[in-house]
Chimera marker file (.cmm) of the C-alpha trace (Angstrom):
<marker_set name="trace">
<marker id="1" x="9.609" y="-17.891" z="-24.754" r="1" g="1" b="0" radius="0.5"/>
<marker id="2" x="9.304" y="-16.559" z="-20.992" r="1" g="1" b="0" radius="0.5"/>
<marker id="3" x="9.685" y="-12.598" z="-20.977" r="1" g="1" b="0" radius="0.5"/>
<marker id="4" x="12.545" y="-11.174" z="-18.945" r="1" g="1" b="0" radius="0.5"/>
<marker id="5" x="11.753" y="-10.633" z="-15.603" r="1" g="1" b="0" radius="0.5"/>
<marker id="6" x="11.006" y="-6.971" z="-14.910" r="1" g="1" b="0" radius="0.5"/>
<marker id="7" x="14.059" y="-4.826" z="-13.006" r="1" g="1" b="0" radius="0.5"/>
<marker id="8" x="13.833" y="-4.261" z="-9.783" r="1" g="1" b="0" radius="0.5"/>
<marker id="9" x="11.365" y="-1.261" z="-8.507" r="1" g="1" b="0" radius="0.5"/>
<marker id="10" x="12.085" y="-0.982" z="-4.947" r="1" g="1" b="0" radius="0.5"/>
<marker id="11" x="15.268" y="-1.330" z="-3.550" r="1" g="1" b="0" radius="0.5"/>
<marker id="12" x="15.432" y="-4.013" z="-0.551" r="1" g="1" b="0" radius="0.5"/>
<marker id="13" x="14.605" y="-1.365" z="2.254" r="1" g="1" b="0" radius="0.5"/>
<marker id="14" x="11.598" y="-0.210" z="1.171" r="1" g="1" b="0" radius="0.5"/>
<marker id="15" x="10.329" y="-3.493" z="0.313" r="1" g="1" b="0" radius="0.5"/>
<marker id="16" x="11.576" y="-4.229" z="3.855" r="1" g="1" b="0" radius="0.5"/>
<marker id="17" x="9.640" y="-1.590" z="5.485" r="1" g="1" b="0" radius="0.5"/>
<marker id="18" x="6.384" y="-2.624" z="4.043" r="1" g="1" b="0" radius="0.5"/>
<marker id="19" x="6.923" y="-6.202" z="4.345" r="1" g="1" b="0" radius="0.5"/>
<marker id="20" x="6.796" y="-5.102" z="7.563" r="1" g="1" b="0" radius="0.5"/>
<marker id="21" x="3.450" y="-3.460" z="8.557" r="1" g="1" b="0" radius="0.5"/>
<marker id="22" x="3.625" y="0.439" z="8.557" r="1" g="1" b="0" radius="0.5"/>
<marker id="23" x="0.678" y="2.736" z="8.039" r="1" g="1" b="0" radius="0.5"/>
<marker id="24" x="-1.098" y="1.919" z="4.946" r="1" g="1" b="0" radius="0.5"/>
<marker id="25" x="-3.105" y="4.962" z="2.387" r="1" g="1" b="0" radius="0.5"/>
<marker id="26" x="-4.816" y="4.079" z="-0.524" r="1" g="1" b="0" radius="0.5"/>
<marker id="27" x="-5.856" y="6.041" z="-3.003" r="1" g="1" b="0" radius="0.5"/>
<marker id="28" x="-7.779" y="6.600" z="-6.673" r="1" g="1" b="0" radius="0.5"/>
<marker id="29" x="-10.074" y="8.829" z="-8.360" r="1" g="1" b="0" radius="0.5"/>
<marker id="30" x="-13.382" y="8.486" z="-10.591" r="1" g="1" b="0" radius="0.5"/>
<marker id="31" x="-13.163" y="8.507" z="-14.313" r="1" g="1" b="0" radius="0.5"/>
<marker id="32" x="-14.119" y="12.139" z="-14.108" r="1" g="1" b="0" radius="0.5"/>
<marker id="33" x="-10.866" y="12.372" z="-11.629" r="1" g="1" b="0" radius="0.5"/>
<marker id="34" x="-12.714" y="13.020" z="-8.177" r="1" g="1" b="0" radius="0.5"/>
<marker id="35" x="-10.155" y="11.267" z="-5.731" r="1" g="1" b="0" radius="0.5"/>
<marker id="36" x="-10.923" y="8.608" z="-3.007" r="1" g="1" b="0" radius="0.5"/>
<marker id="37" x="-9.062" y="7.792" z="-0.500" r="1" g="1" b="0" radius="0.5"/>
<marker id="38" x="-8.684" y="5.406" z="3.164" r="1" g="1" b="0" radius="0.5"/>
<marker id="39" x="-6.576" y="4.026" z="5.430" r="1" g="1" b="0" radius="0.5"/>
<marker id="40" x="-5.253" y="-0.017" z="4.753" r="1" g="1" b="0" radius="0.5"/>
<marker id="41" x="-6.549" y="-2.462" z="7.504" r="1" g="1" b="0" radius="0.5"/>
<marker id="42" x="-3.579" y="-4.654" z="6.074" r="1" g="1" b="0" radius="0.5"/>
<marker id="43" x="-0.832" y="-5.182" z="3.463" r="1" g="1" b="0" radius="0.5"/>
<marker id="44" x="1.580" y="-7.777" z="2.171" r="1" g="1" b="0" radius="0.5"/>
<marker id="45" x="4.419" y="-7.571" z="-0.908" r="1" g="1" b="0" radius="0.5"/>
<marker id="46" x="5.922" y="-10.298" z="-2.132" r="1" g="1" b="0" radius="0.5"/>
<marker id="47" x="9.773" y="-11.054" z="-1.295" r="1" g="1" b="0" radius="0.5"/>
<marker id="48" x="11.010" y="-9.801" z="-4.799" r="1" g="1" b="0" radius="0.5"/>
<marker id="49" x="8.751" y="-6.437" z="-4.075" r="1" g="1" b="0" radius="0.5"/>
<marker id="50" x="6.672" y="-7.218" z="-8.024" r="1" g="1" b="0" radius="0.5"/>
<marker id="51" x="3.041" y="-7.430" z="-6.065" r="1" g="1" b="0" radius="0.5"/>
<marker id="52" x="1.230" y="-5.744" z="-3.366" r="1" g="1" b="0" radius="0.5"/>
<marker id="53" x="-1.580" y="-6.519" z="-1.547" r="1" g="1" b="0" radius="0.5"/>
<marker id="54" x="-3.674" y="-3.850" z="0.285" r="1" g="1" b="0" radius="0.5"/>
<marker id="55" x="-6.765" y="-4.618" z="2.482" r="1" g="1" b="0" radius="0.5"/>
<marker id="56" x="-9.745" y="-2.494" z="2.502" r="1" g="1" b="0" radius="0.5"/>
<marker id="57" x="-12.973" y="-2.487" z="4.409" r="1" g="1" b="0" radius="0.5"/>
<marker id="58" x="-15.833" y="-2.999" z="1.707" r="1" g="1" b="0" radius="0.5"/>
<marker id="59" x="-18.112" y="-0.779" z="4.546" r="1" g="1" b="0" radius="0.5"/>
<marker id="60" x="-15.432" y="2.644" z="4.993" r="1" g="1" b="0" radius="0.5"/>
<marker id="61" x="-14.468" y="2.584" z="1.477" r="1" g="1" b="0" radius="0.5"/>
<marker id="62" x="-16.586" y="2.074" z="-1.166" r="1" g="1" b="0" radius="0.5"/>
<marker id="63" x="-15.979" y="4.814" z="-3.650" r="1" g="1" b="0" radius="0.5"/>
<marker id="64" x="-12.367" y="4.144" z="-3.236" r="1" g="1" b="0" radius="0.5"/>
<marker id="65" x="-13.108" y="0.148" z="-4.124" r="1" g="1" b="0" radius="0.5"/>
<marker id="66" x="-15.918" y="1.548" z="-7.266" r="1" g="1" b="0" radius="0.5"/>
<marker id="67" x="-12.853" y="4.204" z="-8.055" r="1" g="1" b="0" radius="0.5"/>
<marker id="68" x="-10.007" y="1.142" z="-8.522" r="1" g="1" b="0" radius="0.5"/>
<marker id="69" x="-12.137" y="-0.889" z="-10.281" r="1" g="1" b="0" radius="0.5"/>
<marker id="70" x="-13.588" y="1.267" z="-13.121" r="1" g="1" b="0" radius="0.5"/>
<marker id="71" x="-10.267" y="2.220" z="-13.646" r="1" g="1" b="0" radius="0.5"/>
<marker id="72" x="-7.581" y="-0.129" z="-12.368" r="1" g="1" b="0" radius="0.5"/>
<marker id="73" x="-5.332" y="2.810" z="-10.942" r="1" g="1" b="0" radius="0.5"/>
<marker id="74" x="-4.665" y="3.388" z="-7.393" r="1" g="1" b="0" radius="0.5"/>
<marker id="75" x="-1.369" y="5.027" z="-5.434" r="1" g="1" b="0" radius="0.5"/>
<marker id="76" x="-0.648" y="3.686" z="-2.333" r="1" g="1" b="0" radius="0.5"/>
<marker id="77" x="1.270" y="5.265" z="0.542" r="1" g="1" b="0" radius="0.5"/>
<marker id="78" x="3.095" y="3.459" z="3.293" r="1" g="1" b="0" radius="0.5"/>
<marker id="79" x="4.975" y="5.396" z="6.166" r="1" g="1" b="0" radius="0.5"/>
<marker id="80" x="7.048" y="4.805" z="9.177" r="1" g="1" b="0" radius="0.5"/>
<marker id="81" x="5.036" y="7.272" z="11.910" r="1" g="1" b="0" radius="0.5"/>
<marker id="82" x="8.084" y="7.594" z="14.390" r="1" g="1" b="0" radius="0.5"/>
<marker id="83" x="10.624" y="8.245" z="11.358" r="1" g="1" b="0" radius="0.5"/>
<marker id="84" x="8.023" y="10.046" z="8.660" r="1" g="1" b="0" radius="0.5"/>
<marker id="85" x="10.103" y="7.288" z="6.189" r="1" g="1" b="0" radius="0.5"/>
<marker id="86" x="7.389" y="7.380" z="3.473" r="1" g="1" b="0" radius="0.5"/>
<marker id="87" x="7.357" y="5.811" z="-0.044" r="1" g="1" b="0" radius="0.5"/>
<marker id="88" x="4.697" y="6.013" z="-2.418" r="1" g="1" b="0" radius="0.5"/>
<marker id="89" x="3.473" y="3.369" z="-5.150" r="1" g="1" b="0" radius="0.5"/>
<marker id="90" x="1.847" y="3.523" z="-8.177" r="1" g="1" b="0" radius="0.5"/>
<marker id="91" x="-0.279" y="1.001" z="-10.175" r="1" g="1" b="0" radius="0.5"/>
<marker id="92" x="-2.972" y="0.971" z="-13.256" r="1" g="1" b="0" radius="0.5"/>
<marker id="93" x="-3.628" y="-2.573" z="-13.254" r="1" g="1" b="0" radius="0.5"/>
<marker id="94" x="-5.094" y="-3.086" z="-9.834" r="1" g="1" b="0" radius="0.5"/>
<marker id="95" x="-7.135" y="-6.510" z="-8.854" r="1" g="1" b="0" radius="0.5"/>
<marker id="96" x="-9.827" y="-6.528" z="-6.210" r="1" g="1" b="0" radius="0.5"/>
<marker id="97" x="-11.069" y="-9.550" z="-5.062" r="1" g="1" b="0" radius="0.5"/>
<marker id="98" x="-12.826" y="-10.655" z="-1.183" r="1" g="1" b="0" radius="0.5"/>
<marker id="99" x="-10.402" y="-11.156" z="1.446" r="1" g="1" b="0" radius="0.5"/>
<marker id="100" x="-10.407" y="-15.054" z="2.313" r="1" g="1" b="0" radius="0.5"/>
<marker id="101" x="-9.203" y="-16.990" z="5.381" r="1" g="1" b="0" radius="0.5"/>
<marker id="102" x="-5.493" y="-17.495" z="4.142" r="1" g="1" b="0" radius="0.5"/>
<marker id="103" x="-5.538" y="-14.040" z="4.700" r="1" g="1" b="0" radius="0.5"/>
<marker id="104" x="-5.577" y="-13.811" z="8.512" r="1" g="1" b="0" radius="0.5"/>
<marker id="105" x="-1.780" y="-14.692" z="9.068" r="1" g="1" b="0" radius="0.5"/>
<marker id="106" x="-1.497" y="-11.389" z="6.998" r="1" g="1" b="0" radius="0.5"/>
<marker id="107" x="-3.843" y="-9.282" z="8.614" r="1" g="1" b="0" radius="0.5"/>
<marker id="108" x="-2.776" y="-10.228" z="12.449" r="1" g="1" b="0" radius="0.5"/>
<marker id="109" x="1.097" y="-9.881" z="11.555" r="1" g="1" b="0" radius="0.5"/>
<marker id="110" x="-0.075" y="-6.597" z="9.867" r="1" g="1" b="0" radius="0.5"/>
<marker id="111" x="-1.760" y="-5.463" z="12.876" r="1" g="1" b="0" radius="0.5"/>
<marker id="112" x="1.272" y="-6.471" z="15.333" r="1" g="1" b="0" radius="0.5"/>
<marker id="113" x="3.487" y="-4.381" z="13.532" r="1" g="1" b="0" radius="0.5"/>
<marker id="114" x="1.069" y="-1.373" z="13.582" r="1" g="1" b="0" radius="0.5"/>
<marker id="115" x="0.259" y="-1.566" z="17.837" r="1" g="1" b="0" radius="0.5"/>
<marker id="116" x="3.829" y="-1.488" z="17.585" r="1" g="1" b="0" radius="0.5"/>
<marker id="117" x="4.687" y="1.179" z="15.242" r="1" g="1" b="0" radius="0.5"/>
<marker id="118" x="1.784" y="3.188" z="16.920" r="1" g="1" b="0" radius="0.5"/>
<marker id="119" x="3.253" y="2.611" z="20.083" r="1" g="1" b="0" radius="0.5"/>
<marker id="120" x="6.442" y="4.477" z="19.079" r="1" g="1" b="0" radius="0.5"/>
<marker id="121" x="4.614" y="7.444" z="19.124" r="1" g="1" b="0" radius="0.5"/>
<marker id="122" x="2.652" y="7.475" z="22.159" r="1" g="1" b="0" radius="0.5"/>
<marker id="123" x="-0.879" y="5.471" z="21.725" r="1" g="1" b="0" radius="0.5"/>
<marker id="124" x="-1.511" y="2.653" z="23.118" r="1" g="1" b="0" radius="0.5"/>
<marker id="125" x="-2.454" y="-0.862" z="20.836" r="1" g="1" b="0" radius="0.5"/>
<marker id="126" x="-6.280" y="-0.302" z="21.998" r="1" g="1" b="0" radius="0.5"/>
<marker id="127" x="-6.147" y="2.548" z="19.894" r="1" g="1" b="0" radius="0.5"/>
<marker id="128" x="-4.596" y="0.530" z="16.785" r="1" g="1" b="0" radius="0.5"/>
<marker id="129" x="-6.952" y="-2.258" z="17.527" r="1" g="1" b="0" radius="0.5"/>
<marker id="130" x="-9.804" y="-0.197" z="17.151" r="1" g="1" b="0" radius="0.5"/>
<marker id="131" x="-8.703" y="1.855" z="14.159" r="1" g="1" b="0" radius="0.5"/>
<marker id="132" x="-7.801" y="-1.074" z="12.503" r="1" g="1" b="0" radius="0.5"/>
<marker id="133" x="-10.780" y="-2.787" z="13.625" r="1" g="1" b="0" radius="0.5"/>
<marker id="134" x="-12.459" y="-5.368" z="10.768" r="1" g="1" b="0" radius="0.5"/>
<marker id="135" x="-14.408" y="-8.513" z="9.756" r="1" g="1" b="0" radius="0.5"/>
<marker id="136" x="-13.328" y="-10.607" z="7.084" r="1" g="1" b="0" radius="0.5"/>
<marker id="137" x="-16.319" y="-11.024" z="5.344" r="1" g="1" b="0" radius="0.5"/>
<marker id="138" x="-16.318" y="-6.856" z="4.994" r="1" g="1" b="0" radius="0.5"/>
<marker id="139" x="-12.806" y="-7.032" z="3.448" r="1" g="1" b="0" radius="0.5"/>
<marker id="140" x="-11.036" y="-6.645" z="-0.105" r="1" g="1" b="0" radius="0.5"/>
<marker id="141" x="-7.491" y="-7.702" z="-0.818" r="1" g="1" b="0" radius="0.5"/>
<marker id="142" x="-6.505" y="-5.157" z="-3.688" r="1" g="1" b="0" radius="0.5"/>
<marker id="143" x="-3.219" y="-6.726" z="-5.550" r="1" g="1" b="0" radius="0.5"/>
<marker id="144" x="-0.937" y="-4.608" z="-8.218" r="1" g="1" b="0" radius="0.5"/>
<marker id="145" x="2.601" y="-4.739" z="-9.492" r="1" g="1" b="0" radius="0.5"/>
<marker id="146" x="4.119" y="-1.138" z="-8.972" r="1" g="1" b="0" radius="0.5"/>
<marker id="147" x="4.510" y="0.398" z="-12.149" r="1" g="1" b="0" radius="0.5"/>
<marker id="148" x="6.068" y="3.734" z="-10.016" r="1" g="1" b="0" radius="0.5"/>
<marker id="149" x="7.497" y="4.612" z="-6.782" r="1" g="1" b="0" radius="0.5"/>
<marker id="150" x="8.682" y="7.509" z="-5.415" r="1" g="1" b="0" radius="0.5"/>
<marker id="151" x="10.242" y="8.592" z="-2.324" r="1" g="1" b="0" radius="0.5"/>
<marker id="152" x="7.723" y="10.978" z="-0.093" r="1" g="1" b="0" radius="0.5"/>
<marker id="153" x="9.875" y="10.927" z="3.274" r="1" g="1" b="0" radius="0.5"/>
<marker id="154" x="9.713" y="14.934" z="4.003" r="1" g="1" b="0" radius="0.5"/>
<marker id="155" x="12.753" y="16.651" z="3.326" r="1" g="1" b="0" radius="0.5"/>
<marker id="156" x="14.728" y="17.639" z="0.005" r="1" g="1" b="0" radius="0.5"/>
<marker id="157" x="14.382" y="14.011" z="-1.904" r="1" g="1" b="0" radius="0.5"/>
<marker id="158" x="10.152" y="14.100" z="-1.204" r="1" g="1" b="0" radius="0.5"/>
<marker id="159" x="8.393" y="13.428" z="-4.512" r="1" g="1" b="0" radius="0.5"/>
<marker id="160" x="11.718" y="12.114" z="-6.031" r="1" g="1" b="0" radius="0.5"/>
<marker id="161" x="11.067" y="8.586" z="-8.336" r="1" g="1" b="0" radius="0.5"/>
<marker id="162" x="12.808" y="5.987" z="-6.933" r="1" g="1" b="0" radius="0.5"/>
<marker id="163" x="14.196" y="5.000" z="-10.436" r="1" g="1" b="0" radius="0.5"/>
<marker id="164" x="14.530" y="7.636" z="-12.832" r="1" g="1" b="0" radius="0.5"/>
<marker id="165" x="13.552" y="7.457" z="-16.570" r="1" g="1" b="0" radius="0.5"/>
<marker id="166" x="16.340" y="7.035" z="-18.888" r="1" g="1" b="0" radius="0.5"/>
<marker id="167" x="17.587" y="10.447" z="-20.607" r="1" g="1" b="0" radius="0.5"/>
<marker id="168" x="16.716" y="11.196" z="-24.331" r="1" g="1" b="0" radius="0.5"/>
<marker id="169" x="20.074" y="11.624" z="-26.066" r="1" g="1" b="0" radius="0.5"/>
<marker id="170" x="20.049" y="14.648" z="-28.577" r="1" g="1" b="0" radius="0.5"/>
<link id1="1" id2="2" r="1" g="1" b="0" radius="0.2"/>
<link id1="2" id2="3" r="1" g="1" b="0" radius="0.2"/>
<link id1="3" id2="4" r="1" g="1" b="0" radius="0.2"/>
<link id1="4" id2="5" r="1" g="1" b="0" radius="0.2"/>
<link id1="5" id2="6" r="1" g="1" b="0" radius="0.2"/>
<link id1="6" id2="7" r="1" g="1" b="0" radius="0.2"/>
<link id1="7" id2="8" r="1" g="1" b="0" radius="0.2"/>
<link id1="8" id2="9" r="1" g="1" b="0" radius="0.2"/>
<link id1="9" id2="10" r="1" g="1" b="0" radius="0.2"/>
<link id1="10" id2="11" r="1" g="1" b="0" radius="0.2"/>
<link id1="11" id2="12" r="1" g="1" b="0" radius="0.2"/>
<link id1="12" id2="13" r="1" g="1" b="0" radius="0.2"/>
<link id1="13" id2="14" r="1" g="1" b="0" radius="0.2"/>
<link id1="14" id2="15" r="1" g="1" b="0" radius="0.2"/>
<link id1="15" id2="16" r="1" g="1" b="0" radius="0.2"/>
<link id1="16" id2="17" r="1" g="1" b="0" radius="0.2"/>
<link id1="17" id2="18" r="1" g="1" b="0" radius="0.2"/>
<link id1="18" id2="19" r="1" g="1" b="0" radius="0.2"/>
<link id1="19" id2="20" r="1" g="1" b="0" radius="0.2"/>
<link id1="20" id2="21" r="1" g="1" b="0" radius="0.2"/>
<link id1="21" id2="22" r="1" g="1" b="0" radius="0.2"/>
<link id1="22" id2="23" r="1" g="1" b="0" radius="0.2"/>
<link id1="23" id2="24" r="1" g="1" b="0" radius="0.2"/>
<link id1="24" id2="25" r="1" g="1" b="0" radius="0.2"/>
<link id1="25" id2="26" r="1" g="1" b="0" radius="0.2"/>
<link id1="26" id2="27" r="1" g="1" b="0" radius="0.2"/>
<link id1="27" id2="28" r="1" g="1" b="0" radius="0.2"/>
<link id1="28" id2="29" r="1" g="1" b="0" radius="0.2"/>
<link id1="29" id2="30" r="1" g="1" b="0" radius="0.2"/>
<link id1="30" id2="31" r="1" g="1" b="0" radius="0.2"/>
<link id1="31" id2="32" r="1" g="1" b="0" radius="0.2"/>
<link id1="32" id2="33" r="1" g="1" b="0" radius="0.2"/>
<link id1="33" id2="34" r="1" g="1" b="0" radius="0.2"/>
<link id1="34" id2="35" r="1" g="1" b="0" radius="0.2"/>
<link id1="35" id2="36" r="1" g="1" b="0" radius="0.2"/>
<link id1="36" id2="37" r="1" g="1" b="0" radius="0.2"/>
<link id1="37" id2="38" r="1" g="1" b="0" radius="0.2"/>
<link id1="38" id2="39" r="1" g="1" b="0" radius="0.2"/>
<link id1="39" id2="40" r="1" g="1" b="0" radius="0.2"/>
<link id1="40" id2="41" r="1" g="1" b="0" radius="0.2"/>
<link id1="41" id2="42" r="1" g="1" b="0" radius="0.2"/>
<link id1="42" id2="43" r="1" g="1" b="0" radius="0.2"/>
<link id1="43" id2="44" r="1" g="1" b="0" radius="0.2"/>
<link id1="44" id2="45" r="1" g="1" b="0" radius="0.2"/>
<link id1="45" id2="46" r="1" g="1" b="0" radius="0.2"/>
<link id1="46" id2="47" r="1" g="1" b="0" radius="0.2"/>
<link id1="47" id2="48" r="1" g="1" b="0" radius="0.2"/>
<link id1="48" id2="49" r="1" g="1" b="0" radius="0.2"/>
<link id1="49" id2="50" r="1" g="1" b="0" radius="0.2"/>
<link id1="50" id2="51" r="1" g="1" b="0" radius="0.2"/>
<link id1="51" id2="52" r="1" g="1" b="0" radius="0.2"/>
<link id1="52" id2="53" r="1" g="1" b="0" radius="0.2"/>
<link id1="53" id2="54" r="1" g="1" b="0" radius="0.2"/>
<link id1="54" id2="55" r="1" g="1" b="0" radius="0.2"/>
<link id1="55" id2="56" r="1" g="1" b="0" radius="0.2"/>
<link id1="56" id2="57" r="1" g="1" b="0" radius="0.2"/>
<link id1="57" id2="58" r="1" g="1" b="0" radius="0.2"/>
<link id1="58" id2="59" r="1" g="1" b="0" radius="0.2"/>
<link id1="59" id2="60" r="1" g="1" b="0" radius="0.2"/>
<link id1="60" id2="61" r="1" g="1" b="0" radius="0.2"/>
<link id1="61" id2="62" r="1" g="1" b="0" radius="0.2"/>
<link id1="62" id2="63" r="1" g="1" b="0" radius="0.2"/>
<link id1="63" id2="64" r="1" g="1" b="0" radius="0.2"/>
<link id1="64" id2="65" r="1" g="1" b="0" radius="0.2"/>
<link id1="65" id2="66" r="1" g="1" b="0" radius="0.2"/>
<link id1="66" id2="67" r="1" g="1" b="0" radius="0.2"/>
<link id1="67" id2="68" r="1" g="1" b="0" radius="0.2"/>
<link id1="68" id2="69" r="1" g="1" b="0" radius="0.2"/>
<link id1="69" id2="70" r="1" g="1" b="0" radius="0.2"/>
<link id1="70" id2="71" r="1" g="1" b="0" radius="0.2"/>
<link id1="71" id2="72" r="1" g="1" b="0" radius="0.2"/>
<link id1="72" id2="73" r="1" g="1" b="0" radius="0.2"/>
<link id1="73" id2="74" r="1" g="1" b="0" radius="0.2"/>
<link id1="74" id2="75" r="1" g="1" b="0" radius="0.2"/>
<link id1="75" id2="76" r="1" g="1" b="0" radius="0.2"/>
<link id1="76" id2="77" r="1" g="1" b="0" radius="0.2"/>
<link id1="77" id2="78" r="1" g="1" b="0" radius="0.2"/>
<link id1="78" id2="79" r="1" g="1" b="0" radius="0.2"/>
<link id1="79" id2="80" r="1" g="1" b="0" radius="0.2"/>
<link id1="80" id2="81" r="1" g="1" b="0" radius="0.2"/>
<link id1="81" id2="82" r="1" g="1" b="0" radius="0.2"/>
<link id1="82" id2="83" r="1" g="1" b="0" radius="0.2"/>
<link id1="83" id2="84" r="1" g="1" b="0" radius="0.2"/>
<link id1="84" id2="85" r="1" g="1" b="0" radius="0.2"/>
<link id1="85" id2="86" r="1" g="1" b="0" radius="0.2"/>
<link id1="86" id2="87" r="1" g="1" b="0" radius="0.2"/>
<link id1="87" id2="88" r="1" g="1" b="0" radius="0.2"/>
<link id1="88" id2="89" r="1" g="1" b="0" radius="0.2"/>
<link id1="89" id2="90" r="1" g="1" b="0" radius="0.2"/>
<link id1="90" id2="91" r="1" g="1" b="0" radius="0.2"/>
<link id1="91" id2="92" r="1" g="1" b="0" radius="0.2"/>
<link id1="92" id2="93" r="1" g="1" b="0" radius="0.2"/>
<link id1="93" id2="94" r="1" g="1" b="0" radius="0.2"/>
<link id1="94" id2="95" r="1" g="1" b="0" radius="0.2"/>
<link id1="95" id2="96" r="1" g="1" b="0" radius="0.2"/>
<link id1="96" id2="97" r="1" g="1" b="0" radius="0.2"/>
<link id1="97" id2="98" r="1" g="1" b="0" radius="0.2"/>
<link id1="98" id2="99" r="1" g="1" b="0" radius="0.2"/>
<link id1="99" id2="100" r="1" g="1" b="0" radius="0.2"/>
<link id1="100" id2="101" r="1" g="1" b="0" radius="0.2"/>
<link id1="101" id2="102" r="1" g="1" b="0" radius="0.2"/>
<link id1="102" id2="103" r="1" g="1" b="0" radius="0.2"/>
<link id1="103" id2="104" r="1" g="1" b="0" radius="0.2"/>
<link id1="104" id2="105" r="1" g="1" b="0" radius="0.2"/>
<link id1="105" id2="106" r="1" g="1" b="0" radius="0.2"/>
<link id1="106" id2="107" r="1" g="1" b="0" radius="0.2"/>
<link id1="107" id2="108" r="1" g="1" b="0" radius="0.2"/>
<link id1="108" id2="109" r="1" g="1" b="0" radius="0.2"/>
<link id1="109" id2="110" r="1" g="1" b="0" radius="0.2"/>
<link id1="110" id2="111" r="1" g="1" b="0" radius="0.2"/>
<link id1="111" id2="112" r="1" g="1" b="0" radius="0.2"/>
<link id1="112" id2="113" r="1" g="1" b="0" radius="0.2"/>
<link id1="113" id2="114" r="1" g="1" b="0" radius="0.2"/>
<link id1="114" id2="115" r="1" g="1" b="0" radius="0.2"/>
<link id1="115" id2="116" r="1" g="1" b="0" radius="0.2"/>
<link id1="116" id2="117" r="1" g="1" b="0" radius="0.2"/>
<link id1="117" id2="118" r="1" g="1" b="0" radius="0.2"/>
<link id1="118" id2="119" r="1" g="1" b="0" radius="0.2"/>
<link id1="119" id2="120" r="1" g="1" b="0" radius="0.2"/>
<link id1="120" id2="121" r="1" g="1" b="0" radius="0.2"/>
<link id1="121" id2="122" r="1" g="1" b="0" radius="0.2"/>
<link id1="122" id2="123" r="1" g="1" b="0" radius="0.2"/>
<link id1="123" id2="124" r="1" g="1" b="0" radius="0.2"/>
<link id1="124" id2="125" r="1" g="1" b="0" radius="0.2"/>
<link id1="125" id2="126" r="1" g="1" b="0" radius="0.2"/>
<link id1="126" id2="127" r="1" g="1" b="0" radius="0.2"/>
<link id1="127" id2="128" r="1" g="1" b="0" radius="0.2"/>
<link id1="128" id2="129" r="1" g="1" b="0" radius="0.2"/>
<link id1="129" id2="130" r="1" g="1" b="0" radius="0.2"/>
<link id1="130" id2="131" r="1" g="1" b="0" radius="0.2"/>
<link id1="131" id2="132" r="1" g="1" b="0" radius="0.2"/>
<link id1="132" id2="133" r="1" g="1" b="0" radius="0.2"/>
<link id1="133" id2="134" r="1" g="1" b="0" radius="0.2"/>
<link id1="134" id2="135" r="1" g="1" b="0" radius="0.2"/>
<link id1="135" id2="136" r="1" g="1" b="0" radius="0.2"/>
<link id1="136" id2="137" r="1" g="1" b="0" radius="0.2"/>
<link id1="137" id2="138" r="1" g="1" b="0" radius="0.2"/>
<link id1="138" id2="139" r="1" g="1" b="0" radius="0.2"/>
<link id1="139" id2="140" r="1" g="1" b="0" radius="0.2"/>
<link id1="140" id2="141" r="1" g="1" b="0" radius="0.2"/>
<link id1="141" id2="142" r="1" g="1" b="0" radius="0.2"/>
<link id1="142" id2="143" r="1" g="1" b="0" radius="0.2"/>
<link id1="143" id2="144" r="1" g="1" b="0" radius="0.2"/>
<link id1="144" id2="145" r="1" g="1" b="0" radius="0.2"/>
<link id1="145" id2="146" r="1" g="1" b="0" radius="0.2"/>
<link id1="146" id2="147" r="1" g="1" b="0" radius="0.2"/>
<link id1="147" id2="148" r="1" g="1" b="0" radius="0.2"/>
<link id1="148" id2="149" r="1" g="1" b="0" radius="0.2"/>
<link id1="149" id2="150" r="1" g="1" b="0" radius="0.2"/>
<link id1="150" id2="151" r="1" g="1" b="0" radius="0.2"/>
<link id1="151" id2="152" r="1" g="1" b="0" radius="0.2"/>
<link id1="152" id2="153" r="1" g="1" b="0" radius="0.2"/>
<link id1="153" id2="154" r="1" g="1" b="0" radius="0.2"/>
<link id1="154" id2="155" r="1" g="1" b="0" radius="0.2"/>
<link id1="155" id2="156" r="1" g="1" b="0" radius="0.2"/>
<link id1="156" id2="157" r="1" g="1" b="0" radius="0.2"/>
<link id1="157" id2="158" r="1" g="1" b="0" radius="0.2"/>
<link id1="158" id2="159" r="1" g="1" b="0" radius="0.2"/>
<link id1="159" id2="160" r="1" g="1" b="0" radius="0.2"/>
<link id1="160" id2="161" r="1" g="1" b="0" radius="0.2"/>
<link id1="161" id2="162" r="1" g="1" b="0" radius="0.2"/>
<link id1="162" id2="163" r="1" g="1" b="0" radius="0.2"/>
<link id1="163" id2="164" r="1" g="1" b="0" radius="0.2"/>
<link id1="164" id2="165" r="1" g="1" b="0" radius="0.2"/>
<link id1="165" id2="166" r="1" g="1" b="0" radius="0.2"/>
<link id1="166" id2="167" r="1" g="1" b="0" radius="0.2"/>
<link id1="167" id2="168" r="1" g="1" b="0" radius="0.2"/>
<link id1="168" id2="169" r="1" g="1" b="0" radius="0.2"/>
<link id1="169" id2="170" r="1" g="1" b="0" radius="0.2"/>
</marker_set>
């Protein structure tokens, strides 16, 4: 027997807005909870929003990689800069494995959309280029399904889950 497919996590905006390329934060802690943290060179979902992919540099972030992989938890935040639009995710069965060269498409479309997004708010795509700057030999493509999401946009809905558990009954 097939199990059911899981319910939708992320309605089609947000899933939208990553699918897109917007700054990218990754984070995790140690086993004895000391966080990690650095910004995505890349990111992908798939169309139904079920996986993620997040790109790190192996070089800038190696407690954060160490950190995901002793435990298999990360959060990931991705947010609109012009707008603030922010959504956070939530995963404790992360995969890590080397970036390969099917992964390019990803990573160039990825940083496109972030010279643009960048852009909005006064830098110019030099600067993107360069803080985005990367080799894929010193990459890691870090794939979850989003167990949680919640809605961090500032304002009176930050921090809210994006679906809510259901209610005990008495």
């Amino acid at each position: 027997m097939n199990a059911a497919p899981r319910p939708a996590l992320l309605p089609p905006e947000f899933i939208a807005m990553i699918d897109k390329g917007v700054s990218t934060i990754v984070s995790a802690c140690s086993l004895a909870l000391r966080p990690s943290i650095m910004r995505a060179v890349g990111s992908a979902i798939a169309p139904d929003g079920q996986t993620v992919t997040v790109y790190l540099s192996r070089p800038q972030s190696r407690q954060l990689i160490q950190d995901i992989a002793s435990t298999g938890r990360l959060a990931v935040v991705f947010s609109e800069p012009a707008s603030h639009r922010t959504l956070q995710l939530k995963s404790s069965q992360a995969r890590i494995r080397s970036a390969e060269a099917a992964d390019q498409a990803v990573l160039a479309r990825y940083l496109a959309s972030m010279e643009n997004e960048i852009l909005q708010v006064g830098y110019e795509p030099v600067f993107t280029r360069a803080m985005l700057a990367n080799r894929l030999e010193d990459l890691v493509a870090i794939s979850f399904e989003p167990t949680q999401a919640f809605d961090q946009t500032p304002g009176p809905k930050a921090g809210a889950a994006l679906i809510q558990p259901p209610k005990s009954r008495p």
